[in-house]
mmCIF file as gemmi writes it, N, C-alpha and C atoms, coordinates in Angstrom:
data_model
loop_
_atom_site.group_PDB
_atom_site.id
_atom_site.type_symbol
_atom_site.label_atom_id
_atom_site.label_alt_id
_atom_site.label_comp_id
_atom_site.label_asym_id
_atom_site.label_entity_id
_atom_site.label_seq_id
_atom_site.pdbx_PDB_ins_code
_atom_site.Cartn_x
_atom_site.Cartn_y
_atom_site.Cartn_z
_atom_site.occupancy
_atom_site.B_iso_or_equiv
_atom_site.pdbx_formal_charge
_atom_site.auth_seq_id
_atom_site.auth_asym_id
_atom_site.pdbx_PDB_model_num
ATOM 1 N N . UNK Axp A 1 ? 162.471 141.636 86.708 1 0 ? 1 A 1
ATOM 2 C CA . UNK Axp A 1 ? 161.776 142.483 85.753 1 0 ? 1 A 1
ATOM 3 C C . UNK Axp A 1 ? 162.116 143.926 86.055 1 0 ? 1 A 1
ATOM 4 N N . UNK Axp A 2 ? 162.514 144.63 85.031 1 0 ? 2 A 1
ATOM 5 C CA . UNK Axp A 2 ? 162.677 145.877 85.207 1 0 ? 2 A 1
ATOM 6 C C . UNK Axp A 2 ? 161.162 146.424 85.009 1 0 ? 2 A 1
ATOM 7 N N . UNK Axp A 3 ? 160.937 147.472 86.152 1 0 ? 3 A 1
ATOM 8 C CA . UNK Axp A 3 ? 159.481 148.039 86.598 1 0 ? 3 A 1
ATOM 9 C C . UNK Axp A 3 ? 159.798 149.467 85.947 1 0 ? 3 A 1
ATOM 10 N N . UNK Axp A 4 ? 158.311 150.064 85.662 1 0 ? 4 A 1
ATOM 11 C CA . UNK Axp A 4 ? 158.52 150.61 84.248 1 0 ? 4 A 1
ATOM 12 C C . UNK Axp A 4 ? 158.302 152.327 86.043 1 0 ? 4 A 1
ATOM 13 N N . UNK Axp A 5 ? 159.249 153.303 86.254 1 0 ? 5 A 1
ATOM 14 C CA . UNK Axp A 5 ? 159.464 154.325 87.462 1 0 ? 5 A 1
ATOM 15 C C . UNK Axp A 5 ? 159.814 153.877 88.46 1 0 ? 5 A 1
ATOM 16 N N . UNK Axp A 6 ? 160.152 152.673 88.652 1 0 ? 6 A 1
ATOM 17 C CA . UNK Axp A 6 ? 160.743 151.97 89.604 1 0 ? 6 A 1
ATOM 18 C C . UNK Axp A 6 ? 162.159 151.74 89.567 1 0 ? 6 A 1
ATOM 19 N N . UNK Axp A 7 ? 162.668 152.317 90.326 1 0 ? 7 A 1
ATOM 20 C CA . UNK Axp A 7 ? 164.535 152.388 90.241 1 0 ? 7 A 1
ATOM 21 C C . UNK Axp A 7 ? 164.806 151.029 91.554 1 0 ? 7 A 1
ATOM 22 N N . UNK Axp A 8 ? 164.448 149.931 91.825 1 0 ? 8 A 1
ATOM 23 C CA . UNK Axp A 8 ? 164.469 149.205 93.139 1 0 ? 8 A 1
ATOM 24 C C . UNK Axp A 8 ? 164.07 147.273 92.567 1 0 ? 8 A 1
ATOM 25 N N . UNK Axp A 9 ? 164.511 146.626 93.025 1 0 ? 9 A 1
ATOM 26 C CA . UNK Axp A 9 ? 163.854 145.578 92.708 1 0 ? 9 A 1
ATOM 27 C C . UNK Axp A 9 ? 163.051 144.39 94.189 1 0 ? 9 A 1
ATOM 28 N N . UNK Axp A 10 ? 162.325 145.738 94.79 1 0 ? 10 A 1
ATOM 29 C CA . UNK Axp A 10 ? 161.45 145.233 96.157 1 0 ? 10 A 1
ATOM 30 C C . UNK Axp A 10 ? 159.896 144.905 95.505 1 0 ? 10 A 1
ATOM 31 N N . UNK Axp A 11 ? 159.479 143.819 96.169 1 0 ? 11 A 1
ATOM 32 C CA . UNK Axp A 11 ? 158.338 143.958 95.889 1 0 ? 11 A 1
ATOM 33 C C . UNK Axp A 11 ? 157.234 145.097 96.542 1 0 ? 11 A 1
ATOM 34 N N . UNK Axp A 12 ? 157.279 146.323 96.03 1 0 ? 12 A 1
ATOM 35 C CA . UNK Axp A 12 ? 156.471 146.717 96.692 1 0 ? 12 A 1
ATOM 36 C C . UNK Axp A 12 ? 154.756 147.03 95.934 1 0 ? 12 A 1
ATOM 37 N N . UNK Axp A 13 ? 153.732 147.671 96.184 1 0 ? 13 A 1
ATOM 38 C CA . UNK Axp A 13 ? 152.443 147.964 95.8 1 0 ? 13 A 1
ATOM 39 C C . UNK Axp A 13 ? 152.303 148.165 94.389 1 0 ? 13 A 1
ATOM 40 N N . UNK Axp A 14 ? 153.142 149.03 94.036 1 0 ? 14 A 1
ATOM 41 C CA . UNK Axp A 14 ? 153.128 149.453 92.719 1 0 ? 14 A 1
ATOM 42 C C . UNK Axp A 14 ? 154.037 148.789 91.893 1 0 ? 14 A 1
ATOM 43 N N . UNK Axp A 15 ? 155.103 147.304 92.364 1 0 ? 15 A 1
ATOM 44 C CA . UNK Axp A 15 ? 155.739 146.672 91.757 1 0 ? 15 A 1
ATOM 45 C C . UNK Axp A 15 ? 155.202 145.541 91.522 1 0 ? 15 A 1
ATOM 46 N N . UNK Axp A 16 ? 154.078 145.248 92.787 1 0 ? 16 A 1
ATOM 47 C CA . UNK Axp A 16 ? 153.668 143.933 92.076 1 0 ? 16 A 1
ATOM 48 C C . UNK Axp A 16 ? 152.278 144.464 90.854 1 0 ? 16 A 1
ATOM 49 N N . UNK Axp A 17 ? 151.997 145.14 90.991 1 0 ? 17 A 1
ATOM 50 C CA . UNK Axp A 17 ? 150.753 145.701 90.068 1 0 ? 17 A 1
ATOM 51 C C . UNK Axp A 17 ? 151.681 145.799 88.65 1 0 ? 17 A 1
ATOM 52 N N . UNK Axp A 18 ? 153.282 145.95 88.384 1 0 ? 18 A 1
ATOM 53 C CA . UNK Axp A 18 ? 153.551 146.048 87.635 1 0 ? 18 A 1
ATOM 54 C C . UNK Axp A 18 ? 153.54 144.829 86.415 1 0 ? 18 A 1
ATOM 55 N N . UNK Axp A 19 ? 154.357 143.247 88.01 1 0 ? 19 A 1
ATOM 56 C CA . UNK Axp A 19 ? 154.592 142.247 87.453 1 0 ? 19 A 1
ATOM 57 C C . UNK Axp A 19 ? 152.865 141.816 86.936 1 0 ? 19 A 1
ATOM 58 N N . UNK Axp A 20 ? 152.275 141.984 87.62 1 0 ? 20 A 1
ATOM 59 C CA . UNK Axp A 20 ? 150.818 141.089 87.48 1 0 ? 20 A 1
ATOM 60 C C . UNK Axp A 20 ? 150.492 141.869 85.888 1 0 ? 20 A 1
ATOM 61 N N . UNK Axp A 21 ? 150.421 143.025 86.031 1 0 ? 21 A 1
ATOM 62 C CA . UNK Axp A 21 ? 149.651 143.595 84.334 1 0 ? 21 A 1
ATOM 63 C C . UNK Axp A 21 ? 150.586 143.577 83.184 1 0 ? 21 A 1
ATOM 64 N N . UNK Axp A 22 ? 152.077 143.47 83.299 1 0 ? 22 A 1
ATOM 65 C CA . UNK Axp A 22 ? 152.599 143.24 82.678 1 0 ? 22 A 1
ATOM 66 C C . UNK Axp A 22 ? 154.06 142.172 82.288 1 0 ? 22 A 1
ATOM 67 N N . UNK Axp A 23 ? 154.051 141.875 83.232 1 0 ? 23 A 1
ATOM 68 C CA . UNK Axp A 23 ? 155.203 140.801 83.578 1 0 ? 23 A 1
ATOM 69 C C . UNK Axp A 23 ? 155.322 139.184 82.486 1 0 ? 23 A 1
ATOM 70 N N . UNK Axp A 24 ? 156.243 138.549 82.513 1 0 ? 24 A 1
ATOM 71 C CA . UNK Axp A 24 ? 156.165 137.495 81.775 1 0 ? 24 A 1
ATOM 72 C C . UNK Axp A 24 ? 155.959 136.02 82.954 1 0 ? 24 A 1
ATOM 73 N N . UNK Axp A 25 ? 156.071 135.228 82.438 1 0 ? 25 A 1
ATOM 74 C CA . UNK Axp A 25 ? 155.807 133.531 83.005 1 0 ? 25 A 1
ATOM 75 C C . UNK Axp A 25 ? 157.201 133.893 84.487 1 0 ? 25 A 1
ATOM 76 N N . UNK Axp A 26 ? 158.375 134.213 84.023 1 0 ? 26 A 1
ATOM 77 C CA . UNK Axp A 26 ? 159.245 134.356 84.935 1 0 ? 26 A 1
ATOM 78 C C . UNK Axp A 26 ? 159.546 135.322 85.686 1 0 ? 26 A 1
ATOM 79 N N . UNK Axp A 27 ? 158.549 136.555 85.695 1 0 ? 27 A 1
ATOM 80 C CA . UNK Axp A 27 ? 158.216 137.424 86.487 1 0 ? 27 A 1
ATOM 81 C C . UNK Axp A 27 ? 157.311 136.801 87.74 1 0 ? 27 A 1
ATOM 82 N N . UNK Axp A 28 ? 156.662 135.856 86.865 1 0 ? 28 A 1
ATOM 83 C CA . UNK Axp A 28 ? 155.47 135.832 88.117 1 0 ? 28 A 1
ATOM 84 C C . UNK Axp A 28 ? 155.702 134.522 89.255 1 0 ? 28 A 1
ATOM 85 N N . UNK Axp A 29 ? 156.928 133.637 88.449 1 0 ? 29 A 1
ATOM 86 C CA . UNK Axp A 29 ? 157.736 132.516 88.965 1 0 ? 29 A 1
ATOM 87 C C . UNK Axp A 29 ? 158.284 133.267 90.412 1 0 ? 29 A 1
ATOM 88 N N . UNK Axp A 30 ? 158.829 134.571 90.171 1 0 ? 30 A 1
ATOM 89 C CA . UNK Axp A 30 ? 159.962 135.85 91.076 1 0 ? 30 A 1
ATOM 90 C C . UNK Axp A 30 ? 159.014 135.892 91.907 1 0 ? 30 A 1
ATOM 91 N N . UNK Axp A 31 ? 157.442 136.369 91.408 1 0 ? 31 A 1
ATOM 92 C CA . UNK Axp A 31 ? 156.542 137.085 92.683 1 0 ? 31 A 1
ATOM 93 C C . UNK Axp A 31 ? 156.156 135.694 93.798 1 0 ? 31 A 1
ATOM 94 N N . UNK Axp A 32 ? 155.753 134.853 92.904 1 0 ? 32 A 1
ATOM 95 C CA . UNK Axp A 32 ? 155.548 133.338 93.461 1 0 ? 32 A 1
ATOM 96 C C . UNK Axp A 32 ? 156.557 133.226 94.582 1 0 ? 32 A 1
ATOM 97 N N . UNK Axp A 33 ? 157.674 133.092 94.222 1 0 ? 33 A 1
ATOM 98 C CA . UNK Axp A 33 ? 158.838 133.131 95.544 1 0 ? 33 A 1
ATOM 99 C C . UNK Axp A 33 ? 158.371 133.92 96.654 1 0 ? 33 A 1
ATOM 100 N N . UNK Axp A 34 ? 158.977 135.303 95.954 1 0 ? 34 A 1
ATOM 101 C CA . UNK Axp A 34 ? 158.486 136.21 97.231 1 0 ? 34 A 1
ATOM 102 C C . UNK Axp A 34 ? 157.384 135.931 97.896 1 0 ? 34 A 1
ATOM 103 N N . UNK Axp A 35 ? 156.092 135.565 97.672 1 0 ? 35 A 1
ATOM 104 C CA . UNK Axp A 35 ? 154.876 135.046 98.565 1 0 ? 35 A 1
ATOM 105 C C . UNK Axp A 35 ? 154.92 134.424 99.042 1 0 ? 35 A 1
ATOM 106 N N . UNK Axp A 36 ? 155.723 133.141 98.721 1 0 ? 36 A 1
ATOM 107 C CA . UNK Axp A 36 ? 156.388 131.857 99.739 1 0 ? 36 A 1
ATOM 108 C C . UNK Axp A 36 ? 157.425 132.398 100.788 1 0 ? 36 A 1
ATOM 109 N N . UNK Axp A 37 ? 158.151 133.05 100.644 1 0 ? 37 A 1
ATOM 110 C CA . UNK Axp A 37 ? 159.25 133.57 101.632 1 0 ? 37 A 1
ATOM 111 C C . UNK Axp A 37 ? 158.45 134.733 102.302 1 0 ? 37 A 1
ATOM 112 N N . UNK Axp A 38 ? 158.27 135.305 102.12 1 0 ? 38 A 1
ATOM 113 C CA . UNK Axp A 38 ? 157.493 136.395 102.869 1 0 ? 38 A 1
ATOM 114 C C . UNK Axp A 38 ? 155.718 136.952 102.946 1 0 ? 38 A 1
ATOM 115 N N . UNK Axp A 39 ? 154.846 136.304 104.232 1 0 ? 39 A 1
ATOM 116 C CA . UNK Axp A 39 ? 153.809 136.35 103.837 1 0 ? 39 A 1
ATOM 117 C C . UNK Axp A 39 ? 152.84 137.638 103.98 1 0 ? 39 A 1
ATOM 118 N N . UNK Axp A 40 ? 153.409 138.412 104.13 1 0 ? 40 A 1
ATOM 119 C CA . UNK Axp A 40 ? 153.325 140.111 104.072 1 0 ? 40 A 1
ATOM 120 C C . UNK Axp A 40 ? 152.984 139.881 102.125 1 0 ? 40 A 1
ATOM 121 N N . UNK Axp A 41 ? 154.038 139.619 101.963 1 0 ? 41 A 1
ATOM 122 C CA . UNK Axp A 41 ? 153.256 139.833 100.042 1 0 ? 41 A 1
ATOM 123 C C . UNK Axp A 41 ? 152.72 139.294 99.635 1 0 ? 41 A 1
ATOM 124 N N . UNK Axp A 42 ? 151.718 138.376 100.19 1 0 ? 42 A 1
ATOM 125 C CA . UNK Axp A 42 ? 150.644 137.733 99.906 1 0 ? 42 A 1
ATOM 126 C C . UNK Axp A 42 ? 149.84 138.738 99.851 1 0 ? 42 A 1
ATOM 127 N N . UNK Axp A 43 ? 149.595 139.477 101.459 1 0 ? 43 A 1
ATOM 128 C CA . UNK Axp A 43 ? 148.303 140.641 101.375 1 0 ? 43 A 1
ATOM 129 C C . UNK Axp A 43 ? 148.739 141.389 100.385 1 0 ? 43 A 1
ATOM 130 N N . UNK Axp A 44 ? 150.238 142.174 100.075 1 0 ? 44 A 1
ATOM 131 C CA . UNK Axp A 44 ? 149.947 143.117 99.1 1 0 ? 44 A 1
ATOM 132 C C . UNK Axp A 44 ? 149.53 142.696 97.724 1 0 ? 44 A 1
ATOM 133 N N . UNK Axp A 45 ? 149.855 141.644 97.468 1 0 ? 45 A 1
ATOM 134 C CA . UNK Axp A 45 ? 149.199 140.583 95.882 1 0 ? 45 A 1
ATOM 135 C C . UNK Axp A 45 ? 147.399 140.946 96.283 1 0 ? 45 A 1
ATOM 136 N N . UNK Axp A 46 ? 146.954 140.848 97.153 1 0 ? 46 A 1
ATOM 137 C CA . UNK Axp A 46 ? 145.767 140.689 97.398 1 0 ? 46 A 1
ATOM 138 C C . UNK Axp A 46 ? 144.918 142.289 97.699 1 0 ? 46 A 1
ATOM 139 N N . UNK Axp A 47 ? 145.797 143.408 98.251 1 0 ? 47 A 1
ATOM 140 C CA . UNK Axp A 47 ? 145.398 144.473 98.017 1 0 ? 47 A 1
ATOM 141 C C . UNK Axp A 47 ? 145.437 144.624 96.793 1 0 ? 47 A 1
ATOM 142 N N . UNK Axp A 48 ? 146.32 144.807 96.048 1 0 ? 48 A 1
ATOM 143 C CA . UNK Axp A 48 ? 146.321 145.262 94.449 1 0 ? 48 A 1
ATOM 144 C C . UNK Axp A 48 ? 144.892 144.458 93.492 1 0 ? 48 A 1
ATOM 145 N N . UNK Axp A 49 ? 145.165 142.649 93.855 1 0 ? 49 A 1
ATOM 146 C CA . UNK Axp A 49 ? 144.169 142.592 93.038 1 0 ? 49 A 1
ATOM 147 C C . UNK Axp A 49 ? 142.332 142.674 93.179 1 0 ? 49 A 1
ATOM 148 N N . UNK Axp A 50 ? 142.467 142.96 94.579 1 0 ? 50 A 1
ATOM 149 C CA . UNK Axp A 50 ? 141.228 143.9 94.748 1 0 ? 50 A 1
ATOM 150 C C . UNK Axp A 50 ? 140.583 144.841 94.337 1 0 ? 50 A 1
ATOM 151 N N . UNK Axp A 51 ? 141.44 145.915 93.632 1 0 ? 51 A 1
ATOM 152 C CA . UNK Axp A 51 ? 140.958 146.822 92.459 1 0 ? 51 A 1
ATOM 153 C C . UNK Axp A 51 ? 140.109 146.31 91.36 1 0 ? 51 A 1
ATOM 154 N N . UNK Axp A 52 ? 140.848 145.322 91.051 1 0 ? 52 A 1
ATOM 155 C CA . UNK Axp A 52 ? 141.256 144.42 89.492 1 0 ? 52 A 1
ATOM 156 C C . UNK Axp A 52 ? 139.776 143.992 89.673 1 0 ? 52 A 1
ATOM 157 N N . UNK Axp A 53 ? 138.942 142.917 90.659 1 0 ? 53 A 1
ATOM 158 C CA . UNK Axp A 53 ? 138.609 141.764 90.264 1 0 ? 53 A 1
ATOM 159 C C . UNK Axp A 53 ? 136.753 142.151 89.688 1 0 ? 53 A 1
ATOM 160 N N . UNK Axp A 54 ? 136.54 143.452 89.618 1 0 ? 54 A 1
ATOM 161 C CA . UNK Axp A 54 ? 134.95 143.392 89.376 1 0 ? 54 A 1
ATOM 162 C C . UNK Axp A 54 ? 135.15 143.637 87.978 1 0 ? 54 A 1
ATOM 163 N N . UNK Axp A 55 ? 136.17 143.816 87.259 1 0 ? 55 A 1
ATOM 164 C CA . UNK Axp A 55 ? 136.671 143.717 85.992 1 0 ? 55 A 1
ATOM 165 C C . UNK Axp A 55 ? 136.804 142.063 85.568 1 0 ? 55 A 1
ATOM 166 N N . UNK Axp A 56 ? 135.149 141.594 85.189 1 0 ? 56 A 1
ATOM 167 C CA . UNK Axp A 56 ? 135.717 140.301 84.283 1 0 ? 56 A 1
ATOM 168 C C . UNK Axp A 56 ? 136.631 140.225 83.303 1 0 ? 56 A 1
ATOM 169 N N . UNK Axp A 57 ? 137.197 140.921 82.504 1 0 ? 57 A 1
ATOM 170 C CA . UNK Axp A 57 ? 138.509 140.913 81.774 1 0 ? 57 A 1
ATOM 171 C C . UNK Axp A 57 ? 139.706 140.947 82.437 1 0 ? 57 A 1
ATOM 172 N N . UNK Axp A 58 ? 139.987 141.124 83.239 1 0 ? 58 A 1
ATOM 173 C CA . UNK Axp A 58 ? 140.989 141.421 84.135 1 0 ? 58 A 1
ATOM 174 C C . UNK Axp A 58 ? 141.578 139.967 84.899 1 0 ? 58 A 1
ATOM 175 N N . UNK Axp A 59 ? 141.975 138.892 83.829 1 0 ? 59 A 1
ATOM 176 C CA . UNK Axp A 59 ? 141.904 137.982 83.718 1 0 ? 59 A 1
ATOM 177 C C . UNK Axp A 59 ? 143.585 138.18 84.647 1 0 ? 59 A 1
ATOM 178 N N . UNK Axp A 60 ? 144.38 138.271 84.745 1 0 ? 60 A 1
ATOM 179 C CA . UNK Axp A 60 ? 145.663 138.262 85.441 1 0 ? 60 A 1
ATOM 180 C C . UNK Axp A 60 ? 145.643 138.398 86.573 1 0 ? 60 A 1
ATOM 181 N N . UNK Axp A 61 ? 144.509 139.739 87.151 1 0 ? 61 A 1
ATOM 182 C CA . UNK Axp A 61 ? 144.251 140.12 88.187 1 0 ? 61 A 1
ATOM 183 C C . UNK Axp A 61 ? 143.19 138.772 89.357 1 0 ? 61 A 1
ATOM 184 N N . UNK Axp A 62 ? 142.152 138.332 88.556 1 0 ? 62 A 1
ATOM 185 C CA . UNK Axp A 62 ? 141.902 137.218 89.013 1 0 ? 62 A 1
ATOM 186 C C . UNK Axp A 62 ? 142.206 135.614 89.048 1 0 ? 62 A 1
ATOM 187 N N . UNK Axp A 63 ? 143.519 135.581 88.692 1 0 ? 63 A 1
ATOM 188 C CA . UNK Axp A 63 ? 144.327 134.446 88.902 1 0 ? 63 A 1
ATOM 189 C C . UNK Axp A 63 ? 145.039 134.69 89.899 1 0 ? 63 A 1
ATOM 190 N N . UNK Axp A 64 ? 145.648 135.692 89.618 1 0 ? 64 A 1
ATOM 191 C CA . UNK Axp A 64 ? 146.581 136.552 91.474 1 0 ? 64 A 1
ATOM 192 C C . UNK Axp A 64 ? 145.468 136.662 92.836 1 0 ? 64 A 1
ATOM 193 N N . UNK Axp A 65 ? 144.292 136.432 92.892 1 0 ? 65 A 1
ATOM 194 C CA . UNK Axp A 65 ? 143.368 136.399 93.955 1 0 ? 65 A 1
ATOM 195 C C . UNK Axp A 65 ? 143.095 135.466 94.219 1 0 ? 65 A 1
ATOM 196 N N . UNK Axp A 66 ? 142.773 134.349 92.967 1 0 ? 66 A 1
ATOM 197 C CA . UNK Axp A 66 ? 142.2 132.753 93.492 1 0 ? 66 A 1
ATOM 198 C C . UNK Axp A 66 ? 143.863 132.841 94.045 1 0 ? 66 A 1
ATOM 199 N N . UNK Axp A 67 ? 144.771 132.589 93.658 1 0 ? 67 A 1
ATOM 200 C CA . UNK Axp A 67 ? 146.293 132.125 93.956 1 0 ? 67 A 1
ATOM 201 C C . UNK Axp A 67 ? 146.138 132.5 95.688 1 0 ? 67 A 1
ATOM 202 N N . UNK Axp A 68 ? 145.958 133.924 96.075 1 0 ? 68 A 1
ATOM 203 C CA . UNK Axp A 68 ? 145.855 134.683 97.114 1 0 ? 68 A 1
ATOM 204 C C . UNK Axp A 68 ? 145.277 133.737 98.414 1 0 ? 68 A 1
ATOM 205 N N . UNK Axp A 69 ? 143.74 134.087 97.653 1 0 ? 69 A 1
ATOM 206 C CA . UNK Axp A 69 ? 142.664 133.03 98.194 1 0 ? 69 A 1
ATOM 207 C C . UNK Axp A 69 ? 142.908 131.152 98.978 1 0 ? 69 A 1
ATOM 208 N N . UNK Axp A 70 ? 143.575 131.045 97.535 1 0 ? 70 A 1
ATOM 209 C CA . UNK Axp A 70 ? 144.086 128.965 98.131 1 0 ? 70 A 1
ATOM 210 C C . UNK Axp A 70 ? 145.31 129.168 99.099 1 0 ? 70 A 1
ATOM 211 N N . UNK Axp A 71 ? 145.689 130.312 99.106 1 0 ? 71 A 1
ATOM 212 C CA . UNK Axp A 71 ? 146.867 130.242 100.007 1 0 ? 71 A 1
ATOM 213 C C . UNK Axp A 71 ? 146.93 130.785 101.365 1 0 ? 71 A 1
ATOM 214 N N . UNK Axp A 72 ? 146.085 131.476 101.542 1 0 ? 72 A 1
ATOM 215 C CA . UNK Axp A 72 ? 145.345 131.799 102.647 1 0 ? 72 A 1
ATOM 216 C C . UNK Axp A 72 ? 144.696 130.989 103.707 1 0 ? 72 A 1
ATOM 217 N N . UNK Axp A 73 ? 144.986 130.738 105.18 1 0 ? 73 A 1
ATOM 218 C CA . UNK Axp A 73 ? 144.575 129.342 106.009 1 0 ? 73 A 1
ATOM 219 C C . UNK Axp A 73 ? 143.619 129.758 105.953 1 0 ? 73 A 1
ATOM 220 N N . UNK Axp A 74 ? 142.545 128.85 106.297 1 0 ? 74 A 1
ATOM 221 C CA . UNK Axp A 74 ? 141.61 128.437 105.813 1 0 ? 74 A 1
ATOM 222 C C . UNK Axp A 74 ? 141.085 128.847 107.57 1 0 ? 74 A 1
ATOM 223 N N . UNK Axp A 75 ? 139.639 129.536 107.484 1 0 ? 75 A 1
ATOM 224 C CA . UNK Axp A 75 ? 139.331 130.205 108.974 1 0 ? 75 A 1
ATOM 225 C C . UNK Axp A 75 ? 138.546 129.263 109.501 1 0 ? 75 A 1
């Protein structure tokens, strides 16, 4: 996905906030990877949608947290 001031294709803070609010089915297939390969972008999926989630509309943002959440070992 081309990120709308983003010259880079890293996942970083402000890239995954990009894919999550605006991204398509195969954007979020891309972020999905990256969370499996690297579990550093799990937390940043999970910082970002921490903003998001006291917003009941913010229906993208709380699918990226349960996702966060089930993937997270269990304490």
């Amino acid at each position: 996905m081309q990120h709308r001031h983003l010259t880079h294709h890293r996942f970083t803070l402000a890239a995954i906030d990009d894919v999550i609010s605006r991204g398509r089915m195969e954007d979020w297939f891309e972020l999905r990877q990256a969370v499996l390969d690297d579990p550093t972008t799990l937390e940043k999926v999970a910082k970002i949608c921490a903003h998001y989630v006291s917003n009941p509309y913010a229906q993208r943002y709380h699918f990226w947290m349960n996702y966060v959440e089930a993937r997270r070992p269990a304490a």
